[in-house]
BATORLUM-372353 format. One record per residue (C-alpha): residue in one letter; x, y, z. Coordinates in steps of 0.001 Angstrom, whole numbers, plus 524288, in hexadecimal, padded with zeros to 5 digits. Each point is the difference from the previous one (the first is absolute). Example, Ala and Ser with C-alpha at 12.3 -4.5 7.8 and 13.67 -1.06 7.14 Angstrom:
2
A8300C7EE6C81E78
S8055A80D707FD6C
This chain:
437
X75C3253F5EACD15
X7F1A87FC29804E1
X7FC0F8062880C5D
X7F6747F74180ABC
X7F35D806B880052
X7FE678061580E3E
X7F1428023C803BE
X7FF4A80A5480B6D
X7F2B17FC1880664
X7F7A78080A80A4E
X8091A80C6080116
X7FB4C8103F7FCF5
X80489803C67F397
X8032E80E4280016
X7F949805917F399
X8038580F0A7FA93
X7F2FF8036E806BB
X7FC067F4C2808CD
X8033E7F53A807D9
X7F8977F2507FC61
X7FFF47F29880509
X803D97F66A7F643
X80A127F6DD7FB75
X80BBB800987F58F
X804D37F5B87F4A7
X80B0D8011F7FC5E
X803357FA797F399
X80F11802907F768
X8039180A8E80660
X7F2F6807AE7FE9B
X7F4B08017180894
X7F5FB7F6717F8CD
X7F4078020B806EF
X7FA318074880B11
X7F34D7F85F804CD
X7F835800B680D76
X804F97F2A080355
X808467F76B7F60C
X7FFF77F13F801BB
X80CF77F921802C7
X7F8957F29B7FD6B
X8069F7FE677F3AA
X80D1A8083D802A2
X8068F7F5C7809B6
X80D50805177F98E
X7FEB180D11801EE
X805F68064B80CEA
X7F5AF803D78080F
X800B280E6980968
X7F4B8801DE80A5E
X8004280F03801B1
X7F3057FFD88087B
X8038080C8980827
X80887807367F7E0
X80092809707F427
X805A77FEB07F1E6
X805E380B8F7FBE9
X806897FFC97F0AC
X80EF6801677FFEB
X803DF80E458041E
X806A8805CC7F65A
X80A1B808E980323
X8044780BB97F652
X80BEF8043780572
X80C0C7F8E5802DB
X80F9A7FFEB7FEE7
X807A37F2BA7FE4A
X80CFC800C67FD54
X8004B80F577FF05
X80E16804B17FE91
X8034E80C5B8068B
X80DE67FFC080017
X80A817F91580412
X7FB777F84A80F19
X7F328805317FCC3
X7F8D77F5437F6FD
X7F0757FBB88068E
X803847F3858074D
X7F3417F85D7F890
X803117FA847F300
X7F3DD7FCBB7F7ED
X800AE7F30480608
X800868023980F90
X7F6D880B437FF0D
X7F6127F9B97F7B6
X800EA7F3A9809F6
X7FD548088F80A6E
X7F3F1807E27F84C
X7F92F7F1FA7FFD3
X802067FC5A80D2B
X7F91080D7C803D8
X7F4997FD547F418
X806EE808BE7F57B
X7FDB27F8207F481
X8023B80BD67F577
X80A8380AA9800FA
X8050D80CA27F7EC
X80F7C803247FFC0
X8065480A5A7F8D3
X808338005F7F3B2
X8097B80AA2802E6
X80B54804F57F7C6
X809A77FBB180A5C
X80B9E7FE617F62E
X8056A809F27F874
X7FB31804AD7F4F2
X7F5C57F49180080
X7F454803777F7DA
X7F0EB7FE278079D
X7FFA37F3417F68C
X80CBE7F8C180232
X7FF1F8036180FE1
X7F0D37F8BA7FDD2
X805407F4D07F802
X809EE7FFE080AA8
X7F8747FFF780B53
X7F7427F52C7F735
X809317F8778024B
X802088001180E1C
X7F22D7FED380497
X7FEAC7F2297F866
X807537FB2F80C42
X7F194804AF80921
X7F6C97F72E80535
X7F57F808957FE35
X7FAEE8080C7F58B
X8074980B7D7FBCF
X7FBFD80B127F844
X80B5180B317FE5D
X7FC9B80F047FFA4
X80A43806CD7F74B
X809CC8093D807F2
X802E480E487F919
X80CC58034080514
X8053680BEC7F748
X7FD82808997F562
X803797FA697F2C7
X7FF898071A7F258
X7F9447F4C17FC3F
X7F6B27FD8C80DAA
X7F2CE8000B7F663
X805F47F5577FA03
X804057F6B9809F3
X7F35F8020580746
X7F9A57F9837F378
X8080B7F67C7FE7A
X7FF9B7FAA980C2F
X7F1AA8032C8001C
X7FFF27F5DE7F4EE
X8079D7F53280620
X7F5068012880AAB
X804118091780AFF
X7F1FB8086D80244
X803558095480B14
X80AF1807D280223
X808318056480E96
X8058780DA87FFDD
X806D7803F780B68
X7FCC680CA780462
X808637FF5280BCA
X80C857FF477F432
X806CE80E487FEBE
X801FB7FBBF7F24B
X7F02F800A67FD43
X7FD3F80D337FA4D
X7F439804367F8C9
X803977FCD67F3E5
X8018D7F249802DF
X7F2158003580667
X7FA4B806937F602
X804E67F5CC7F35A
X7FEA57F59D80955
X7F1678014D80392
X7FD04803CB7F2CD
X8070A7F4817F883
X7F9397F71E809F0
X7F34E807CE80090
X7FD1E7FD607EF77
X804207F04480133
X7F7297FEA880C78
X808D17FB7880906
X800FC8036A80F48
X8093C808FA8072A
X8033D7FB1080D4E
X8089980C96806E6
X806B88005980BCC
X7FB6180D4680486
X809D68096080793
X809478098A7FBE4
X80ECA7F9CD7FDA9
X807BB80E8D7FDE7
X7F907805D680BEB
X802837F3438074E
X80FE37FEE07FBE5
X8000880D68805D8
X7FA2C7FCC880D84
X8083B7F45E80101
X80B8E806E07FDA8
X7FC1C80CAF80904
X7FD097F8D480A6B
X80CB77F70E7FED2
X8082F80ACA8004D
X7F9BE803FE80B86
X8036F7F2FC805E9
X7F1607FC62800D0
X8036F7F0C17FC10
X7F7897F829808C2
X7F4567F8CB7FA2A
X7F62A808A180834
X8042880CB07F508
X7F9917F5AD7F599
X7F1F9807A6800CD
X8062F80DA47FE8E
X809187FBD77F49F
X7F40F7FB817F822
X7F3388072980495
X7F3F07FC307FF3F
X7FB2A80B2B7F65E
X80A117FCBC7F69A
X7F7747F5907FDCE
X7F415807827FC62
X80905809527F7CF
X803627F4317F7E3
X7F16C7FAFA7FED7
X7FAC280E867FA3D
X8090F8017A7F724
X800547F28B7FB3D
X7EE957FFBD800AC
X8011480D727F742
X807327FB267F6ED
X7F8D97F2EA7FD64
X7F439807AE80017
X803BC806307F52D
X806D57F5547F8AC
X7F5237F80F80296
X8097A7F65E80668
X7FADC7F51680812
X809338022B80C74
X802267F6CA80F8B
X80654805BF80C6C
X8094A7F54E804D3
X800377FDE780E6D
X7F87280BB8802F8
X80319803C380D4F
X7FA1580D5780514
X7F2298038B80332
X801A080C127F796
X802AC7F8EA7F403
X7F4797F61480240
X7F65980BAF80126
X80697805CF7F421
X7FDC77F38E7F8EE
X7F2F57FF4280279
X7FDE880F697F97C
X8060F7FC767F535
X7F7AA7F3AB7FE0D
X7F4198084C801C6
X8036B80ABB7F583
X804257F50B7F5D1
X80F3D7FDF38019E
X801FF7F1FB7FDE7
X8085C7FC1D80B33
X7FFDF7F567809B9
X8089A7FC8980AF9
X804C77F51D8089F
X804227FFB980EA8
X808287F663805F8
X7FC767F94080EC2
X80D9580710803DF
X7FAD980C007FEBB
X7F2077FAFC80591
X806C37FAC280C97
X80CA88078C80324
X800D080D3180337
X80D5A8080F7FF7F
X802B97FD5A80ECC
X807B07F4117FA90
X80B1880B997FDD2
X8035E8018C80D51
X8047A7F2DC802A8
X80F807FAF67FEE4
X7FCFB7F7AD7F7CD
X7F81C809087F866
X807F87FFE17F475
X7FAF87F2047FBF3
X7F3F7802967FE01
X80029809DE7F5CF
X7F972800EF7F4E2
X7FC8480B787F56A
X7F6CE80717801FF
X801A88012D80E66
X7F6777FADB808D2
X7F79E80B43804C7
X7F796805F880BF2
X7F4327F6BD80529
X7F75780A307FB40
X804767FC6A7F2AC
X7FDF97F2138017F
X7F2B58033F80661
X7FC70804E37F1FD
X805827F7477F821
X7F6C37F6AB80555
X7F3CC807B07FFD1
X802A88035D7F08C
X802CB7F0C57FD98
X7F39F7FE0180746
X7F910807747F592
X80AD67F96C7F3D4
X803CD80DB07FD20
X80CFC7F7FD801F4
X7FC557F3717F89D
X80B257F79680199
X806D67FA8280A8F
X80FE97FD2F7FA45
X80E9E7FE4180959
X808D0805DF7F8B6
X807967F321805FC
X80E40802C07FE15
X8073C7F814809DF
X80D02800DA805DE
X808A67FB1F80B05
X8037B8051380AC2
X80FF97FF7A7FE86
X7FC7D8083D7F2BC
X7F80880AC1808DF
X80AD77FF7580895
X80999803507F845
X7FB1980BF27F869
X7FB95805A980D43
X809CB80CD08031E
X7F4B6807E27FAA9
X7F2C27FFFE7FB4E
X80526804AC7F3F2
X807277F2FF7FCA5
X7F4B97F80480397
X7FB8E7F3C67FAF1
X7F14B803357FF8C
X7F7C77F3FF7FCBC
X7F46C7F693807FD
X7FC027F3317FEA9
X7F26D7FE4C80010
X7F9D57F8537F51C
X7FF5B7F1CA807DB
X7F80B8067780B32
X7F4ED80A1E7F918
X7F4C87F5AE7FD84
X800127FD818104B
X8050280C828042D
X7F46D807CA7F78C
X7F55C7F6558026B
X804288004780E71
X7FD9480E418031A
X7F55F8021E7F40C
X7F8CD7F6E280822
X802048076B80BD5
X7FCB580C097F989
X7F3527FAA87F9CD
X8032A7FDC17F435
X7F7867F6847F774
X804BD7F4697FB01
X7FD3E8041C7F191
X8071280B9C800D8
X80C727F9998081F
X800007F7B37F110
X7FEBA80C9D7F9D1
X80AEA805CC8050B
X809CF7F3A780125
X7FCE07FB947F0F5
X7F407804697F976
X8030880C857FBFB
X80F058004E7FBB3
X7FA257F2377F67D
X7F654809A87FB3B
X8099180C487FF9C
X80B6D7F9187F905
X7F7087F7DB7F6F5
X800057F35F806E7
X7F2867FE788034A
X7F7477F5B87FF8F
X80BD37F5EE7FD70
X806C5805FD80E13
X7F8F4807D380B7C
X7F4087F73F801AE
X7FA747F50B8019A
X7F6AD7FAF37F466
X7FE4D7F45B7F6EC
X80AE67FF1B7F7EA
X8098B80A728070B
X80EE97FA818023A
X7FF227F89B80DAE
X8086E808BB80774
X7FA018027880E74
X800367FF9D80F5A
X7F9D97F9D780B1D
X7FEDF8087180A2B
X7FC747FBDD80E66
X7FC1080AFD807CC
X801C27F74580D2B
X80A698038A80840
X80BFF809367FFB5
X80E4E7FDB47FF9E
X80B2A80AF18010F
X8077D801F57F219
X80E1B7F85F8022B
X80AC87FB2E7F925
X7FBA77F3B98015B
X7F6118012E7F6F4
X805D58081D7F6B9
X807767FD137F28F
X8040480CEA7FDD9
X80D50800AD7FB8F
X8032680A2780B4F
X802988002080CFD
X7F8C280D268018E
X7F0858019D8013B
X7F92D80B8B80473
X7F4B17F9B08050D
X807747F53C80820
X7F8697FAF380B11
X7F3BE807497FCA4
X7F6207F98C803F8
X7F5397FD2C7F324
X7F3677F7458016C
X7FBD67F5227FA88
X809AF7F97C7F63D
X801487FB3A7F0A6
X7FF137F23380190
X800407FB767F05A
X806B1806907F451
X7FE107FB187F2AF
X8053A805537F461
X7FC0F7FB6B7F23A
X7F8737F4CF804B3
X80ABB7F927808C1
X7FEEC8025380EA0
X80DBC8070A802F3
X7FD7B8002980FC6
């Protein structure tokens, strides 16, 4: 079906590197030209947008999300593809990555991608699925290039799983290392964790404030070495999933400089929350893994995403509801640990990158330039050029307006940042050349 050319005249464009006045045609779904000033003499069809005042960013592009993640029985993510995509537009997410995991048993990496295939077709958005390495197989080299074949690039381990040993690392990163793929890991320590979950529950230390003791920071770190020493030497291309301590960031940045290729995304929970949220009642709904941290942490976080040491901004959105938090709540051990978050990023990072000085360029950067270039979407996604996909946000910096369930579409009735106050607003969303909001 035909799209209506939109023309977006007088706005900023936010370039990888600059910001420049001029307007947008959009033509079939693709941005058709870029000009100083495009006539609309002869375009009387086309639907007009005055931006004069505001900035165009291209569609963020978030690289780590959970719809319809099944953790056992009561404990399935409350966004299907379809709500959670919905919501990712309304907040300017135009392009998101999932996971593939082996949830069933004995499912092979390619049947649980065909599978998951098949679910995402039900998105609004666009979906690209990373392939989820739950267990050792006989046969893992395999089934990584198979499903490397049927187009699944990058790879999750799960550090924080006591079933990840070093063998698994080792034929893992080096299967994935020689096809060139990616190796997104969750990086903490799952045996030493299982054991400080179940000492401390023993002890009858269930509360949601024993959360940070049960999964230290430096486990974290722990993970990141031994992972960075191994892809070193495996030459394996390797990304820190919501990286959340300032000791890994520093680490990160190391490694970088002595030739380790690893990379690293943060997510604005761990930018903006601080592990105080522990000593609440309620505490135990707004849990997530890793653990929020000290505001020391967060303090660092910034100042290493400031420099794109950490070059990606991601959610790790895996919503639930609050009758599901409530009822696995006896102890932290039986937790349901999982945050919205991918409907609210665009306004929450822009708001407090502005505040914090960030340029407008490198806000773009971090929301969807560099995970198009990192994952190989780039110049189709992350950017707006002559003949890129037409996927992008207006953003108005006038105003401010406190985060509320009124103008959410998150499937959840939970939201960390509720009634945080964020200026200026995303006023116009439009995704493959049709205006979505």
């Amino acid at each position: 079906m035909k799209t209506q050319d939109i023309i977006i005249k007088n706005g900023s464009i936010v370039k990888e590197n600059s910001v420049v006045s001029a307007d947008i045609w959009i033509k079939d779904g693709k941005i058709f030209k870029l000009a100083r000033s495009i006539s609309t003499a002869k375009l009387e069809r086309s639907i007009i947008i005055d931006a004069a005042g505001k900035y165009i960013f291209p569609g963020a592009l978030d690289p780590h999300t959970h719809h319809e993640l099944n953790l056992g029985p009561g404990r399935m993510s409350s966004d299907t593809f379809a709500t959670g995509s919905a919501a990712a537009l309304n907040g300017g997410v135009t392009t998101i990555f999932d996971f593939a995991h082996q949830e069933l048993p004995g499912e092979t990496l390619l049947q649980a991608y065909r599978r998951v295939s098949k679910s995402a077709r039900s998105a609004n958005n666009r979906v690209f699925l990373h392939s989820g390495i739950m267990r050792l197989t006989d046969d893992l080299e395999k089934q990584i290039s198979d499903v490397f074949k049927a187009g699944a690039h990058s790879f999750k381990i799960y550090l924080n799983s006591k079933t990840v040993n070093s063998e698994f690392l080792f034929r893992a990163f080096r299967a994935i290392a020689k096809l060139g793929g990616k190796i997104l890991l969750h990086c903490e320590d799952g045996a030493i964790i299982e054991f400080l979950k179940k000492e401390l529950h023993s002890q009858k230390k269930r509360s949601c404030k024993y959360i940070p003791e049960s999964r230290p920071a430096y486990l974290e770190l722990h993970s990141i070495i031994t992972a960075a020493t191994l892809a070193k030497n495996l030459n394996a291309e390797i990304y820190i999933v919501h990286l959340s301590t300032g000791a890994g960031a520093k680490f990160i940045e190391a490694a970088q400089q002595s030739g380790v290729k690893i990379n690293a995304e943060t997510c604005p929970q761990y930018l903006l929350l601080d592990d105080s949220v522990y000593k609440r009642k309620d505490g135990y709904l707004y849990t997530c893994t890793p653990p929020f941290r000290k505001k020391t942490d967060c303090e660092i976080l910034w100042k290493y995403l400031d420099k794109e040491i950490i070059k990606f901004i991601a959610t790790d959105h895996c919503p639930f509801l609050k009758a599901q938090k409530l009822k696995f709540s006896d102890s932290f051990i039986n937790y349901v640990y999982g945050l919205p978050g991918i409907e609210f990023s665009p306004i929450l990072m822009i708001s407090e990158m502005r505040k914090r000085k960030f340029d407008y360029p490198k806000i773009s950067r971090l929301l969807s330039t560099n995970a198009a270039k990192f994952f190989g979407l780039y110049p189709e996604l992350g950017v707006i050029k002559e003949r890129s996909f037409a996927d992008l946000f207006i953003y108005n910096p006038a105003g401010e307006y406190k985060l509320s369930k009124k103008n959410w579409k998150i499937n959840s009735d939970i939201n960390q940042f509720e009634n945080r106050k964020v200026s200026g607003h995303i006023e116009t969303v439009i995704f493959n050349g049709r205006i979505i909001r």
